[in-house]
C-alpha positions as CSV (number, residue, x, y, z in Angstrom):
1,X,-143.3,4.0,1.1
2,X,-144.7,3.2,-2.2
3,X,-143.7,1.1,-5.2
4,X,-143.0,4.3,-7.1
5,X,-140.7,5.7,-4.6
6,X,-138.2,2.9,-4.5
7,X,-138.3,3.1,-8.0
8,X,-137.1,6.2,-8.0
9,X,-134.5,5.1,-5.4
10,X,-133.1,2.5,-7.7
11,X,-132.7,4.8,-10.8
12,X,-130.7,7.3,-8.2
13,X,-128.5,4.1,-6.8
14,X,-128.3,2.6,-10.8
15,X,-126.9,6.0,-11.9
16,X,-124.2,6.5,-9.0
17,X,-122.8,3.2,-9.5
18,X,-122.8,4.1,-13.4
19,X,-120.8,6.8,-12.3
20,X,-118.3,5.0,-10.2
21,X,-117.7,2.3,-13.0
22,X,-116.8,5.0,-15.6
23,X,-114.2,6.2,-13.2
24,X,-112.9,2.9,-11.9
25,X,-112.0,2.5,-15.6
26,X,-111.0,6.1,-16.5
27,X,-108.6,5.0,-13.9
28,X,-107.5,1.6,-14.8
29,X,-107.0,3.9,-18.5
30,X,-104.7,6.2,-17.3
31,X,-103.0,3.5,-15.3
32,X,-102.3,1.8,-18.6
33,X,-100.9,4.3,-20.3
34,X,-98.6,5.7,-17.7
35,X,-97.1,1.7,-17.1
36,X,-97.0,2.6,-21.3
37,X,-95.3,5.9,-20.7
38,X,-92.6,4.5,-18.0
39,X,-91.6,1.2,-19.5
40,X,-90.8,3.5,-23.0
41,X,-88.6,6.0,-20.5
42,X,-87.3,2.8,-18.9
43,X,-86.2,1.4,-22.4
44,X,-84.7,5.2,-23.7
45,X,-83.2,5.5,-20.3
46,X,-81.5,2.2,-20.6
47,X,-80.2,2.9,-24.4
48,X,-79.1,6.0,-23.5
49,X,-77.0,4.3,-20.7
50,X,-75.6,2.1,-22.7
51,X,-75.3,4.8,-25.6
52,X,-73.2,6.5,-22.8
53,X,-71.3,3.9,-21.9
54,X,-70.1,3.3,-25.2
55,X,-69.3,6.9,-25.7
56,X,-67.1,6.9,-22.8
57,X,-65.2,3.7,-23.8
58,X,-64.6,5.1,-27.6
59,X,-63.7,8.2,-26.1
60,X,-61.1,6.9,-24.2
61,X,-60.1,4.8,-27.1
62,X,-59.4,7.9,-28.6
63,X,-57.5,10.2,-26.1
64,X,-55.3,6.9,-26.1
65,X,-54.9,6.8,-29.7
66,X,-54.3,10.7,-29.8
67,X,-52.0,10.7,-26.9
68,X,-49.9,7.3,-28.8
69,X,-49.8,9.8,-31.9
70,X,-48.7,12.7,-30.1
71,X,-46.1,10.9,-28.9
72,X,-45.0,9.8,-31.9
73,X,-45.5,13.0,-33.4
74,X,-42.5,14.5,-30.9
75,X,-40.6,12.1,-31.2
76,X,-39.1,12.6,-34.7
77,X,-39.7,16.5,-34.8
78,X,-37.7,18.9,-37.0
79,X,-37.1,22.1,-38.6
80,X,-36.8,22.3,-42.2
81,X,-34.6,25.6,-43.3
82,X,-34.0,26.3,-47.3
83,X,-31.7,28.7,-48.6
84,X,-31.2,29.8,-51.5
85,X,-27.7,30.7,-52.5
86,X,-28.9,34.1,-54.6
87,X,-29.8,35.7,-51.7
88,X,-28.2,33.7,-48.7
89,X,-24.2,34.3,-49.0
90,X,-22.2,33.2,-46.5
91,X,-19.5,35.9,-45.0
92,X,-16.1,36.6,-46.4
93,X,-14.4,35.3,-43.3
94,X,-16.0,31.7,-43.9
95,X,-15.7,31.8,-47.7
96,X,-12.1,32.3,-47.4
97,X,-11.3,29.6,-45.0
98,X,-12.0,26.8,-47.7
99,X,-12.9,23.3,-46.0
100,X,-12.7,24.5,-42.2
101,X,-14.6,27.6,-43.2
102,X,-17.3,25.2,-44.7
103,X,-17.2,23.3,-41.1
104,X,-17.4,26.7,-39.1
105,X,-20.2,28.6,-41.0
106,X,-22.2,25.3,-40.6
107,X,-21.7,24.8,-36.4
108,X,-22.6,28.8,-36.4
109,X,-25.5,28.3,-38.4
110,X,-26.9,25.3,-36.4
111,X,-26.2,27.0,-32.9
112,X,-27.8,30.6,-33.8
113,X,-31.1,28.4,-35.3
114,X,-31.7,26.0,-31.7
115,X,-30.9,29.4,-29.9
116,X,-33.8,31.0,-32.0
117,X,-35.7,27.9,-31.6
118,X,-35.5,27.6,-27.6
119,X,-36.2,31.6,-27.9
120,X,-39.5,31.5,-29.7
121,X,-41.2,28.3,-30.0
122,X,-40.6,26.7,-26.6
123,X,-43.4,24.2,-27.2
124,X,-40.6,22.5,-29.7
125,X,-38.1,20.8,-28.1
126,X,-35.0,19.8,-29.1
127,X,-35.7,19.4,-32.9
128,X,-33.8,18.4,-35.7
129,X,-32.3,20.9,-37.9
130,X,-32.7,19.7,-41.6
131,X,-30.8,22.8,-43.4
132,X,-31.0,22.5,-47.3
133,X,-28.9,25.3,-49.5
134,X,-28.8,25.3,-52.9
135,X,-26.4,27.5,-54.9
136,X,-24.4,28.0,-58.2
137,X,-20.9,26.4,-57.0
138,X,-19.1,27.7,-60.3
139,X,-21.0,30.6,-60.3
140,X,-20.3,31.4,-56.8
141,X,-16.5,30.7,-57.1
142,X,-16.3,32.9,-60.2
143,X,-17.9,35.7,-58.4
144,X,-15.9,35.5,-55.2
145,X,-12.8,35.8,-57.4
146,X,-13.7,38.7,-59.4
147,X,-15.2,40.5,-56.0
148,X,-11.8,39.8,-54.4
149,X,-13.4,37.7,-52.0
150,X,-10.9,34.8,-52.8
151,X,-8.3,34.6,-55.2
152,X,-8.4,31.0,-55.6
153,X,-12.0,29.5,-57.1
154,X,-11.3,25.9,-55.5
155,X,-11.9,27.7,-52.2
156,X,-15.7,27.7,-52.5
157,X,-15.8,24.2,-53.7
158,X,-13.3,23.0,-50.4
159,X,-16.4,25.4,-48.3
160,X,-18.8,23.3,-49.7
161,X,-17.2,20.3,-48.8
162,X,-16.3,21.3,-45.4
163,X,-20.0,22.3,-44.3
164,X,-21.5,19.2,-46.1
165,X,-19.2,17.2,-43.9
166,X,-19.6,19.0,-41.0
167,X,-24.0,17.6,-40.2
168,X,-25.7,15.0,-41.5
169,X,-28.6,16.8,-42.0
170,X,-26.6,19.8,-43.8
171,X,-26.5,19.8,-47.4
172,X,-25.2,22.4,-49.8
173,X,-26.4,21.7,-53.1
174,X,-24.8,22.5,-56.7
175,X,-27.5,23.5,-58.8
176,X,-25.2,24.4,-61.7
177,X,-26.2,27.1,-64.6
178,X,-29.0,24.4,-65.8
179,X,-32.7,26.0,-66.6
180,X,-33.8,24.3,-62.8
181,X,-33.1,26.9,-60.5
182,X,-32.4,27.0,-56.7
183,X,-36.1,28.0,-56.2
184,X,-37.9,25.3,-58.2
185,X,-36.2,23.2,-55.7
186,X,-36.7,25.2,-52.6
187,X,-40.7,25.5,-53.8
188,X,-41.1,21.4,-53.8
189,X,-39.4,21.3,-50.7
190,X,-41.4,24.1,-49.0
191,X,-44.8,22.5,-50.2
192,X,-43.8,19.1,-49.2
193,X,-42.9,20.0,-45.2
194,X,-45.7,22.9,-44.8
195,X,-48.3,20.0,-43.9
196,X,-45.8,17.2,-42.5
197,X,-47.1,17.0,-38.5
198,X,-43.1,16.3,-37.9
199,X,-42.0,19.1,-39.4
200,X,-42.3,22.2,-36.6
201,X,-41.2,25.1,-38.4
202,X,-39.7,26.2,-42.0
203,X,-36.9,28.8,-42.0
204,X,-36.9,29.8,-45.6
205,X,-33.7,32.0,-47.2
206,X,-35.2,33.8,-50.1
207,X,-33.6,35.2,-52.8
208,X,-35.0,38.2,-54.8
209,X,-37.0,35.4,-56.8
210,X,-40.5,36.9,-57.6
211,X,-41.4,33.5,-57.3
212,X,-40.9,33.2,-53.4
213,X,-43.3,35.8,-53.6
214,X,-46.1,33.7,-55.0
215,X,-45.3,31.1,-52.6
216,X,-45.2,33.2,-49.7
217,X,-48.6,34.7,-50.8
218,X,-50.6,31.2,-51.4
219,X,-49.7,30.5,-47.6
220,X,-51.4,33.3,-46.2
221,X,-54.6,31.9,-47.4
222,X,-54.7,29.3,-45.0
223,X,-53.8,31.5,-41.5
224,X,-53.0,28.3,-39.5
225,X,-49.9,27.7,-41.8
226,X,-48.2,31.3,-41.3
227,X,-47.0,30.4,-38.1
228,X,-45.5,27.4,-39.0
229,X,-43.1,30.0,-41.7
230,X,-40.0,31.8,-40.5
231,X,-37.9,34.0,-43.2
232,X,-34.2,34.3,-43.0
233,X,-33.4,37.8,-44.6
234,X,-29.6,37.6,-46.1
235,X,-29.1,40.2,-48.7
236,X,-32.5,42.8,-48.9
237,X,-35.6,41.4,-50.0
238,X,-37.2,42.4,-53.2
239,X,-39.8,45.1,-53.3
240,X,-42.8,42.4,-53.4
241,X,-40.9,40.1,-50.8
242,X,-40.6,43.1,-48.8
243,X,-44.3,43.8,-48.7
244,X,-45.5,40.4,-47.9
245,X,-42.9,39.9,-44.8
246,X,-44.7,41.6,-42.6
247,X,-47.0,38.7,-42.1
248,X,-44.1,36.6,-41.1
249,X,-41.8,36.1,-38.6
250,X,-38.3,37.5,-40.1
251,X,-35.1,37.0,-38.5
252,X,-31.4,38.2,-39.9
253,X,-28.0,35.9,-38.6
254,X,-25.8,39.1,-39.5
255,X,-22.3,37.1,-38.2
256,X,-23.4,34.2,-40.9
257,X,-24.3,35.8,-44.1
258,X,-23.9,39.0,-46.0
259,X,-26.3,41.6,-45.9
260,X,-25.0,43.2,-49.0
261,X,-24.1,42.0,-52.9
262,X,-20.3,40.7,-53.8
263,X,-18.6,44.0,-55.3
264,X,-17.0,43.1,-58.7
265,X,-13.4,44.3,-58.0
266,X,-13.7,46.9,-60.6
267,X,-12.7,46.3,-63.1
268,X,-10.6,43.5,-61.7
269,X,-8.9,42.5,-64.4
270,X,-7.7,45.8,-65.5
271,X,-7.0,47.0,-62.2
272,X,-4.4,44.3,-61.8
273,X,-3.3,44.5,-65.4
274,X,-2.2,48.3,-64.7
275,X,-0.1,48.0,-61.6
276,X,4.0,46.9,-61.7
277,X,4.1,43.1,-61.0
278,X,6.5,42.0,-58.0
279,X,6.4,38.4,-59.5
280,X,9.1,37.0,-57.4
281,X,10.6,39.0,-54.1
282,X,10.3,42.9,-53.2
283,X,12.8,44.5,-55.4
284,X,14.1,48.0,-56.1
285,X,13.9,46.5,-60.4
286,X,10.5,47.6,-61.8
287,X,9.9,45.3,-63.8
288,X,10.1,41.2,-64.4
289,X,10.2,39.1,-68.0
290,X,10.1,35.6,-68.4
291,X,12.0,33.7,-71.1
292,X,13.1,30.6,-71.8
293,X,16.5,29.0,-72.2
294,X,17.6,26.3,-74.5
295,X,18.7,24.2,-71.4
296,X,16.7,20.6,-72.1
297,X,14.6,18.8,-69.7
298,X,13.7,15.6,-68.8
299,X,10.7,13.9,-67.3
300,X,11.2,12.7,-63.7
301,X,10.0,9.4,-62.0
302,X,7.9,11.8,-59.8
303,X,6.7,14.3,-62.1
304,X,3.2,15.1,-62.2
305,X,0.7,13.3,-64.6
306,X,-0.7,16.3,-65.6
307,X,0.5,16.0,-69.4
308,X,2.0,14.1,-71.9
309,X,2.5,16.9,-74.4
310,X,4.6,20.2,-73.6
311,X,4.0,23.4,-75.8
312,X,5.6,23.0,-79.2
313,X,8.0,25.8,-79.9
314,X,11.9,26.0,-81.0
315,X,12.9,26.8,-77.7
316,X,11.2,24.8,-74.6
317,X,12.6,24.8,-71.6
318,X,12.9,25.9,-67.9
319,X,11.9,29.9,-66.8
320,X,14.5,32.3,-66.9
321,X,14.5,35.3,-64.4
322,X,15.4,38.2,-66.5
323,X,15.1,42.2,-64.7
324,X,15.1,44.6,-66.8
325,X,16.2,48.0,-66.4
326,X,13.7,50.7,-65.5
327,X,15.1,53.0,-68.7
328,X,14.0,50.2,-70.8
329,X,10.5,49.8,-72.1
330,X,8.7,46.3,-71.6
331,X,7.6,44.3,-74.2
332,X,4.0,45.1,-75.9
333,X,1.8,42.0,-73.7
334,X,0.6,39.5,-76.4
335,X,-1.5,36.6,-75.8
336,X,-0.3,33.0,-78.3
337,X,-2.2,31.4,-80.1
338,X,-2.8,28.0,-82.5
339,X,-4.0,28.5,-86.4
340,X,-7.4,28.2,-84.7
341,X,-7.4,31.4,-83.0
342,X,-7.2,29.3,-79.7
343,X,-5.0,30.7,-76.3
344,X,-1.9,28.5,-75.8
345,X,-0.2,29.2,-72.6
346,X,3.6,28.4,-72.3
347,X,3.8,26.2,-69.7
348,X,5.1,22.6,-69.8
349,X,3.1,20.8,-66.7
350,X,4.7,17.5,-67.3
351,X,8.2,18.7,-66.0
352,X,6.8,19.9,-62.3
353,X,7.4,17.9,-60.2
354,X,4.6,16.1,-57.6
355,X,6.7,16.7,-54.2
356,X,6.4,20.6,-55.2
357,X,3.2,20.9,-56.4
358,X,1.9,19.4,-53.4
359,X,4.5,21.4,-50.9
360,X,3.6,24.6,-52.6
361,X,-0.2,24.0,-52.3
362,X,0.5,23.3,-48.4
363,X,2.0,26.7,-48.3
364,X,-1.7,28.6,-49.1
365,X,0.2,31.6,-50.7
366,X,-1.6,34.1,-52.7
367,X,-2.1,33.7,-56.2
368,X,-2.8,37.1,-56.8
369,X,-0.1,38.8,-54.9
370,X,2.7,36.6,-56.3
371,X,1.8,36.3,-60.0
372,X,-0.3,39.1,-60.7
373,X,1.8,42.0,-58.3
374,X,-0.9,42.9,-56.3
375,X,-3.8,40.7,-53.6
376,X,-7.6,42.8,-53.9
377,X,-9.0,41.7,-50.6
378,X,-7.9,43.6,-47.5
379,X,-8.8,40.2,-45.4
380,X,-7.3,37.8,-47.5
381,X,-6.4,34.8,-45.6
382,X,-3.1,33.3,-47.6
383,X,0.6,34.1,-47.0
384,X,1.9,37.0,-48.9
385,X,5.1,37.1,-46.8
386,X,6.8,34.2,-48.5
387,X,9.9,35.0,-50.7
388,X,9.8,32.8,-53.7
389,X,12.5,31.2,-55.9
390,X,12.0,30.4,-59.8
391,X,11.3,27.4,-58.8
392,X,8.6,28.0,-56.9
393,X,7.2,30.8,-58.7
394,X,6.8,28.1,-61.9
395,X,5.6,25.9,-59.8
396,X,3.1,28.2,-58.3
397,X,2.1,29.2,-61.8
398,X,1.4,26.0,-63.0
399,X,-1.3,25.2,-60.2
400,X,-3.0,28.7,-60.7
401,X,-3.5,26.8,-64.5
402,X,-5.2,24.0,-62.6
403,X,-7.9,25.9,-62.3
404,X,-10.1,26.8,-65.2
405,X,-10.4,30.4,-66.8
406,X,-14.2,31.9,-66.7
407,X,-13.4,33.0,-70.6
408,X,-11.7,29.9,-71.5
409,X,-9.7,29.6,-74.8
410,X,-10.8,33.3,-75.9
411,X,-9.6,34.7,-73.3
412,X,-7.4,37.6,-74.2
413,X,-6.0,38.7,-70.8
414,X,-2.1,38.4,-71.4
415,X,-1.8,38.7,-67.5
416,X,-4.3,35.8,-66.6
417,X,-2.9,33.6,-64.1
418,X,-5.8,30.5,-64.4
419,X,-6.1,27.5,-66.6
420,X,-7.6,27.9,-70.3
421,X,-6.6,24.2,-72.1
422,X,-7.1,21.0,-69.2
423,X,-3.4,20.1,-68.2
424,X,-4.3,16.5,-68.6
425,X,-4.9,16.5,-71.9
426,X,-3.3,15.6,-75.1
427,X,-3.5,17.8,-78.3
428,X,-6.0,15.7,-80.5
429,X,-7.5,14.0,-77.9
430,X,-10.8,14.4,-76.5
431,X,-10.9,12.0,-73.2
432,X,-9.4,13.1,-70.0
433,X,-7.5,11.0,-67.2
434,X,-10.3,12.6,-64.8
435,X,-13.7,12.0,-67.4
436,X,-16.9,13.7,-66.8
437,X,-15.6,15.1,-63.5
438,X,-12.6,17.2,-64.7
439,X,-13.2,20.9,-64.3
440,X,-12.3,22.1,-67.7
441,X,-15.3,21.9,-70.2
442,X,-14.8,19.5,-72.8
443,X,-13.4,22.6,-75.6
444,X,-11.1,23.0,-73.5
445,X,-9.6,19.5,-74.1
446,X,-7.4,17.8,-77.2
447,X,-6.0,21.9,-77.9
448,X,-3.5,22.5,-80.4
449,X,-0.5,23.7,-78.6
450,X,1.4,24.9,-81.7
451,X,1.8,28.6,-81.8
452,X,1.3,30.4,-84.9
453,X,0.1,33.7,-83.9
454,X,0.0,36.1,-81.6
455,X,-2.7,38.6,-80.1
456,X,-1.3,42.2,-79.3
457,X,-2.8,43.7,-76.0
């Protein structure tokens, strides 16, 4: 073989082995960069693990710390309900009953709401029942009297007292005539529970406020919240109350409040005024004066501290029964008065005594059937059976003037049985044994009590 052949030989061998080098490091290339490739997955897998890891562990931090607040979340739940005493009037029969009224109306209003509770929102159990009513006491009283509701005002106040007593969580609150009404109060109250996590579920008693209606309205804008809103219809809701309800729940306790506005006895005054008055026992005589005797009086040990000054007139002293015969005309009614055009009743409080006063107030008769002839209310709760004596009838009389008169000293009712000067006043002077608290307003206080005049009815 020639020189030139095994040249050619070489060159062939040269160039395979060429060859085989390139790949023997195309190889030991790719082998690099896949180590490269697995020891990045090895690091991303390994911070992912631990990514996962502490994932898990915060996550179960925070089931724990859900589950703790939860729990403490139901532990203090309640239901908030406001009422507003415009709208939300309790029934006659509870009105009537004074104190224990007050202490029934509130157990049946706290058993009909955890019966409406259990019935639809089981998820809530056992709540609280935070019940907050707000009303016009005076307001109230005076209209139950003048509806025939009650013939004695201080029953409303002894209702409110009886159902404030009767939960800790109930309160019925005087708001008075003052420019802050029942729903100003209501509205911060509504606001204030509609995003507390305790708070389950707001029963709210509306009046026919059109400022419910703006409340009501700004809820629906958030969806979650309606459910959390419960309306408590007493008397009819207003036209624009009665078109947002239907995104509410609604609910009616018909055997706790009215579903209909307190009549005005009409007109009660003059409807009283006109009929015969039977002021002491039933009688065949149709009619019944009172005058007084020149028989003097003394103040007892145990007379009632309701005055130091008597009415000033020649002749004071004790009632006298005088029946008149039915041939003979009465008297034209007149109502007395002091050079200031102010009402002065004839009654001298300081000479009844404190025994009575407080055995005829234990008696619960009926103002309006014994001094006035005739009771308004079919359902009327005090004694009308009772036969009275003078005594008792003045007696009587003078704790219907305990109370005060709506029209106060210009009142010109000669037939009004309530209070228009405070009893524990003296002429001249302003202050009162009872101060800020005493029920008559302060014109009614330091009266002239010297007749001068007299206003024919």
């Amino acid at each position: 073989m020639t020189a030139q052949a095994y040249l050619e030989r070489y060159k062939q061998l040269t160039s395979i082995e060429e060859i085989k080098n390139n790949l023997i490091e195309e190889l030991l290339q790719r082998v690099t960069e896949l180590e490269d490739a697995y020891q990045q997955e090895r690091l991303d897998h390994e911070r992912e693990t631990r990514f996962n890891r502490d994932i898990q562990i915060h996550e179960m931090e925070l089931m724990d710390q859900i589950s703790r607040i939860k729990t403490i979340m139901d532990r203090e739940t309640f239901i908030v309900v406001l009422l507003d005493g415009g709208g939300i009037i309790f029934k006659d029969e509870y009105l009537q009953q004074g104190e224990q009224g007050g202490h029934d109306a509130a157990k049946k209003l706290y058993s009909a709401l955890q019966d409406y509770v259990s019935g639809n929102f089981p998820a809530i159990n056992c709540p609280r029942v935070i019940t907050k009513m707000y009303a016009n006491v005076k307001g109230l009283s005076e209209l139950c009297v003048r509806g025939g509701v009650t013939t004695e005002p201080s029953l409303i106040e002894d209702f409110v007292r009886g159902f404030n007593a009767s939960y800790p969580l109930f309160d019925l609150v005087d708001t008075g005539a003052g420019k802050e009404s029942a729903h100003d109060k209501i509205g911060e109250a509504f606001r204030l529970n509609l995003y507390n996590c305790h708070c389950h579920q707001i029963f709210l008693g509306c009046s026919q406020d059109s400022a419910y209606a703006q409340i009501l309205e700004d809820t629906l804008a958030d969806r979650d919240l309606i459910g959390r809103v419960s309306l408590i219809e007493g008397l009819p809701f207003a036209s624009d109350l009665d078109l947002i309800k239907a995104s509410y729940r609604v609910t009616k306790f018909s055997d706790i409040f009215r579903d209909t506005k307190i009549s005005v006895w009409a007109p009660w005054k003059a409807a009283v005024a006109s009929k015969p008055r039977a002021l002491l026992t039933p009688s065949p005589i149709q009619h019944v004066t009172l005058s007084r005797t020149s028989t003097n009086t003394t103040t007892t040990s145990n007379s009632v501290p309701i005055s130091s000054s008597s009415t000033n007139t020649p002749n004071s002293g004790e009632f006298q029964v005088v029946r008149s015969k039915s041939s003979i005309l009465p008297p034209p009614k007149i109502v007395e008065r002091n050079k200031y055009g102010q009402r002065v009743d004839r009654l001298d409080f300081k000479t009844i005594p404190r025994d009575e006063v407080n055995r005829i107030k234990k008696l619960k008769l009926c103002n309006f059937y014994y001094l006035q002839g005739e009771c308004p209310n079919d359902n009327c709760h005090h004694d009308h059976s009772r036969k009275l004596t003078k005594t008792e009838y003045q007696v009587l009389t003078a704790i219907a003037r305990m109370t005060p008169c709506r029209y106060g000293l210009e009142c010109d009712d000669p037939e009004c049985m309530y209070g228009h000067r405070c009893p524990q006043s003296e002429p001249g002077k302003k202050d009162c044994y009872w101060g800020s608290s005493c029920r008559f307003d302060i014109s009614a206080h330091g009266i002239d009590t010297n007749i001068v005049k007299v206003t024919k009815v």
